[in-house]
PLY file of the C-alpha trace (Angstrom):
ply
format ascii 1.0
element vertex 257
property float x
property float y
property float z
element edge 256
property int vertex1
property int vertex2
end_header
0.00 0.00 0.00
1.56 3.01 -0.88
0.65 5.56 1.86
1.22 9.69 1.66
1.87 12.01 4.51
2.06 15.58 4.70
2.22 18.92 6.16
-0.36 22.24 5.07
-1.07 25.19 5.90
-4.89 26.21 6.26
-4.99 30.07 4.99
-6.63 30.86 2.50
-4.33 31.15 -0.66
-1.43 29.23 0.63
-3.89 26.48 1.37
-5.43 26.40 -2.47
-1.42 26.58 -3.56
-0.16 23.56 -1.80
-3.72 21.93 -2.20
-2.95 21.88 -5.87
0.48 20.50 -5.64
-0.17 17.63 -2.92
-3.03 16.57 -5.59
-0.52 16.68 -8.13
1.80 13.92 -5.86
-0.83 11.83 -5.17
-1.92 11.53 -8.53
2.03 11.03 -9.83
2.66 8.58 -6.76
-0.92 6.66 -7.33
-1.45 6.98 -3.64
-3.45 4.51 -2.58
-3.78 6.32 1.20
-3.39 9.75 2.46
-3.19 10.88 6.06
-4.42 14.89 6.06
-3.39 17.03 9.49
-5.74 17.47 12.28
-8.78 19.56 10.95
-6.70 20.10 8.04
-9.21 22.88 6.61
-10.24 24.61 9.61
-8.97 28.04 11.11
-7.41 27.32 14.58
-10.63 28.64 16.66
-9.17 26.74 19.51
-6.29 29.70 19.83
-9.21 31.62 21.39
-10.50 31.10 25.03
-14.23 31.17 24.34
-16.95 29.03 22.17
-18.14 31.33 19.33
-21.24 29.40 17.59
-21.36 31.67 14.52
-17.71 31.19 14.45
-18.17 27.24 14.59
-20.87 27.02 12.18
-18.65 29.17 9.50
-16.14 26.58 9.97
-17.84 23.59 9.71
-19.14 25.43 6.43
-16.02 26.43 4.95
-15.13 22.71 5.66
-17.81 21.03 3.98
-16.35 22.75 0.78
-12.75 21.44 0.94
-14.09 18.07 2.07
-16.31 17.51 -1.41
-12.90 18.12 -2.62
-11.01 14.77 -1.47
-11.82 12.89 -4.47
-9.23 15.68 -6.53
-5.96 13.58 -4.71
-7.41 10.43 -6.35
-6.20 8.14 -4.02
-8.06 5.13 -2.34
-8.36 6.71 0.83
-8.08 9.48 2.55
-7.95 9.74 6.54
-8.23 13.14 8.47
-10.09 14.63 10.80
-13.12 18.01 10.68
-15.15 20.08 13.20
-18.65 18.25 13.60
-22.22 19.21 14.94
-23.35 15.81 16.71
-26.80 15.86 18.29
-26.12 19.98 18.74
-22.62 19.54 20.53
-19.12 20.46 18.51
-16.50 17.46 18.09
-13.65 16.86 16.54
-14.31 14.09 14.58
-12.20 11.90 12.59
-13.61 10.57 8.76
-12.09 8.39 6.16
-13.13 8.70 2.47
-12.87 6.17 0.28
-13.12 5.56 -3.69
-15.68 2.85 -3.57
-17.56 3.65 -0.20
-17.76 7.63 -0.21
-17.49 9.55 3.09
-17.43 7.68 6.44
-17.04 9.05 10.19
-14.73 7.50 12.40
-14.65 8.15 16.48
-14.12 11.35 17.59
-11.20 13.12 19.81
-11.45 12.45 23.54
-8.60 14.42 25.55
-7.99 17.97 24.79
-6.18 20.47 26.01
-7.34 23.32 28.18
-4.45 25.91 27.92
-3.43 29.41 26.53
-3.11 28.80 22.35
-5.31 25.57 22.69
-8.49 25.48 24.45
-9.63 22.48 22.54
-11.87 21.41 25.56
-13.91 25.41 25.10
-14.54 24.35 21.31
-14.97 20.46 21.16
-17.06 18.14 23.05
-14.60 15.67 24.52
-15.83 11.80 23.08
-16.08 8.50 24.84
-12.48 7.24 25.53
-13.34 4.39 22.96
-10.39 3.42 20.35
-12.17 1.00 18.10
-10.20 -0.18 14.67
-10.72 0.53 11.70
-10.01 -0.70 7.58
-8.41 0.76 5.15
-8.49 -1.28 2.01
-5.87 -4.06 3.56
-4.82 -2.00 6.12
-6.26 -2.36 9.59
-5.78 0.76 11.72
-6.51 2.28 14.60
-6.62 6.53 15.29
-5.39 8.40 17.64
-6.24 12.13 17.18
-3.06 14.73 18.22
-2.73 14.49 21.48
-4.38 10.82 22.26
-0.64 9.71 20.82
0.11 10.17 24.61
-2.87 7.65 25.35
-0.29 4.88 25.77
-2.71 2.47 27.18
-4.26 2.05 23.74
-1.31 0.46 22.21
-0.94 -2.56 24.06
-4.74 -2.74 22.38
-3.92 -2.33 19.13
-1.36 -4.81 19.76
-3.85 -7.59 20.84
-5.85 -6.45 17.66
-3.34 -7.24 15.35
-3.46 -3.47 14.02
-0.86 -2.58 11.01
-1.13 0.89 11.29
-1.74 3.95 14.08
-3.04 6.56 12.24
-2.54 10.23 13.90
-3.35 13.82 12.46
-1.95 17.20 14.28
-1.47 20.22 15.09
1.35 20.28 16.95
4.24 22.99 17.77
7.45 23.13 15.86
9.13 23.78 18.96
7.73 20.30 20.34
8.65 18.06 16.83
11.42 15.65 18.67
8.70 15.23 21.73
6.30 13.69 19.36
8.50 11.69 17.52
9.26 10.16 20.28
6.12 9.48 21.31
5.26 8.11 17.70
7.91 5.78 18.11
6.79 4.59 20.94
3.03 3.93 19.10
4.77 2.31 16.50
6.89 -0.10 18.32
4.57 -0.80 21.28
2.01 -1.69 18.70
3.57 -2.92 16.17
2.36 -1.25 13.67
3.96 1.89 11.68
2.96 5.05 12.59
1.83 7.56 9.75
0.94 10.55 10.84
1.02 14.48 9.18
0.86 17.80 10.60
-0.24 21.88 10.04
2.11 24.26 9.39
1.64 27.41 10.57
3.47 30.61 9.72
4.36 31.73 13.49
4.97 28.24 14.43
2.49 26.89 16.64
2.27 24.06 14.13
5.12 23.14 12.79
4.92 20.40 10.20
6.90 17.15 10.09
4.80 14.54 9.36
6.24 10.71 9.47
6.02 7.48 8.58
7.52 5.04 11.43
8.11 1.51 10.69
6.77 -1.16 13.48
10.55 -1.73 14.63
10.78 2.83 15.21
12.78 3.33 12.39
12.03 6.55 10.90
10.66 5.70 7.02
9.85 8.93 5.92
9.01 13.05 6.72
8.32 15.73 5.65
9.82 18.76 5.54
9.55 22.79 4.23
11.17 21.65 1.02
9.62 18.25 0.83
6.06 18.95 2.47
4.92 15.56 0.84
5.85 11.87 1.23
5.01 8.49 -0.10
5.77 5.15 0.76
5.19 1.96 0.35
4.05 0.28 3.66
3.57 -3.38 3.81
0.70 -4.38 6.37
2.84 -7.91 6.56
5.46 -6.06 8.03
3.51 -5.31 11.01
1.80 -9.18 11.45
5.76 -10.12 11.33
6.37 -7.74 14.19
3.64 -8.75 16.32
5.31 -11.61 17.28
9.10 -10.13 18.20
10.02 -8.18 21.33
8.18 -6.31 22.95
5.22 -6.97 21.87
5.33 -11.01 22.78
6.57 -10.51 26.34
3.08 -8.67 27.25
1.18 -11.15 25.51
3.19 -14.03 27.61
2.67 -11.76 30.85
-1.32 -12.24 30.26
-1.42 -15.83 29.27
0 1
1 2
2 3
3 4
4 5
5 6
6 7
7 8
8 9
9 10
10 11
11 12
12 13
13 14
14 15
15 16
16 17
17 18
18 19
19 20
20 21
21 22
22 23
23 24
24 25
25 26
26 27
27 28
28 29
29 30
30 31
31 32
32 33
33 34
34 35
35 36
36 37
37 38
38 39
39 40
40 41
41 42
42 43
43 44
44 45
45 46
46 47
47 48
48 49
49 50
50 51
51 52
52 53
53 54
54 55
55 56
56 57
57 58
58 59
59 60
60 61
61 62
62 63
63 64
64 65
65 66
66 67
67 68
68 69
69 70
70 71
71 72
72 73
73 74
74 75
75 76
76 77
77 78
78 79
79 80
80 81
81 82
82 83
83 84
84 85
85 86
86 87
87 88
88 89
89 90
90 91
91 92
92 93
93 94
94 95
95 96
96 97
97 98
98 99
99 100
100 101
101 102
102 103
103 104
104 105
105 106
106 107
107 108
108 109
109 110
110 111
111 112
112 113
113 114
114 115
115 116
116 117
117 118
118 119
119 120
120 121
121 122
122 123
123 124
124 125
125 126
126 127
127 128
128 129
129 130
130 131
131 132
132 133
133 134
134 135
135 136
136 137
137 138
138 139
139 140
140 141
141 142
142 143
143 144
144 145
145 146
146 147
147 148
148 149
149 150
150 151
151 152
152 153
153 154
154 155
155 156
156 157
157 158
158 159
159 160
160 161
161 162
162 163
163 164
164 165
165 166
166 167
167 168
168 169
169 170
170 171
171 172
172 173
173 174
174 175
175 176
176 177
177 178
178 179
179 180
180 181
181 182
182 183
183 184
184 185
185 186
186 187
187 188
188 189
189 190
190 191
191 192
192 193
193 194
194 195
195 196
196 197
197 198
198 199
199 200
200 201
201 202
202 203
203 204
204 205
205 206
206 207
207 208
208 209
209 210
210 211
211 212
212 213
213 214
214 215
215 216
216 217
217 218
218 219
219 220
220 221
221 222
222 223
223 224
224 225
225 226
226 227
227 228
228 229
229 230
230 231
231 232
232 233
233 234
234 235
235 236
236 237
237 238
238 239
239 240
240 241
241 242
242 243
243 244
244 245
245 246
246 247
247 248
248 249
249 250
250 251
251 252
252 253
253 254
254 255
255 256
């Protein structure tokens, strides 16, 4: 499966410029999955302290737009996340869209920060602290969203469950980019599974790209980069079933049996 990460902006023009050119790589690279950043298309409304709704429902609008879009990176799939109105309460909610299936929700972000520059838990409605998995053409996958990579608990999980891929989008700070790959090491070899995930960019640096692709064993595949703000790769889903069954994964499995 050949799988493409990524880092974008979200303003306006700069958006519609590298919009064009990450279609124009998926289409060349005949992706056949591509992980977008954490509410790829949406202003970040969670810089500011308080709950707007007129605010929210232009968002959600100006999302709709770019998400009847997908099918332009003609790829298999796409996996990403958007702001959602579920029974009259904001989420962040993840989706998948596929070629033969259309648009599909997936489960929704549960932990979010409460802080100066992200007051997630003021604009989102925080989800059941379910991590259920998920398919991808051949590739089963869990997703955690941002800042559930630190939900280490799920990996031994996604272990059990075989999964060959954790899936995360972001929005995280360049000043922060060697904390998280650290952390989506850890995903990846706890699990594993590889870890693809891809990022915002931001001009003042409160996001600050790098996406990656991880193998199952943490060795870094793949990222992305200012001058490189796309990458593909074939992953092999057999690579993770082989690593299910090397260290560590087998000593927890002995521990419970």
């Amino acid at each position: 499966m050949r799988v493409t990460i990524c880092e974008l902006p979200h303003e306006g023009e700069p958006l519609r410029s590298a919009w064009a050119s990450l279609c124009e790589h998926t289409t060349l690279a005949q992706s056949d999955l591509v992980v977008l950043p954490e509410l790829v298309f949406a202003p970040p409304v969670w810089e500011f302290e308080h709950f707007d709704s007129s605010v929210w429902a232009a968002v959600q609008a100006q999302c709709n737009l770019w998400l009847a879009r997908l099918p332009e990176l003609h790829a298999r799939c796409v996996i990403g996340t958007r702001p959602a109105t579920i029974d009259g309460k904001p989420f962040n909610e993840g989706f998948m869209w596929s070629l033969s299936s259309g648009f599909c929700s997936l489960r929704s972000k549960c932990f979010l920060p409460d802080e100066p520059g992200g007051w997630e838990a003021r604009w989102f409605t925080p989800a059941g602290r379910v991590f259920p998995t998920y398919s991808a053409g051949s590739l089963k996958f869990g997703l955690n969203i941002c800042t559930e990579l630190w939900a280490l608990d799920t990996y031994a999980e996604y272990a059990k469950q075989r999964v060959h891929a954790v899936v995360a989008p972001r929005a995280t700070a360049a000043a922060t980019t060697n904390k998280w790959l650290s952390v989506g090491t850890v995903a990846a070899v706890r699990s594993g599974a590889f870890c693809l995930s891809s990022n915002r960019v931001h001009p003042d640096g409160s996001c600050g790209g790098v996406g990656w692709i991880i193998s199952p064993v943490g060795q870094l595949l793949g990222s992305t980069s200012p001058v490189a703000p796309f990458c593909t790769l074939e992953v092999d889903p057999a690579a993770s079933v082989a690593a299910s069954k090397t260290y560590p994964r087998y000593v927890f499995e002995a521990s419970v049996s």
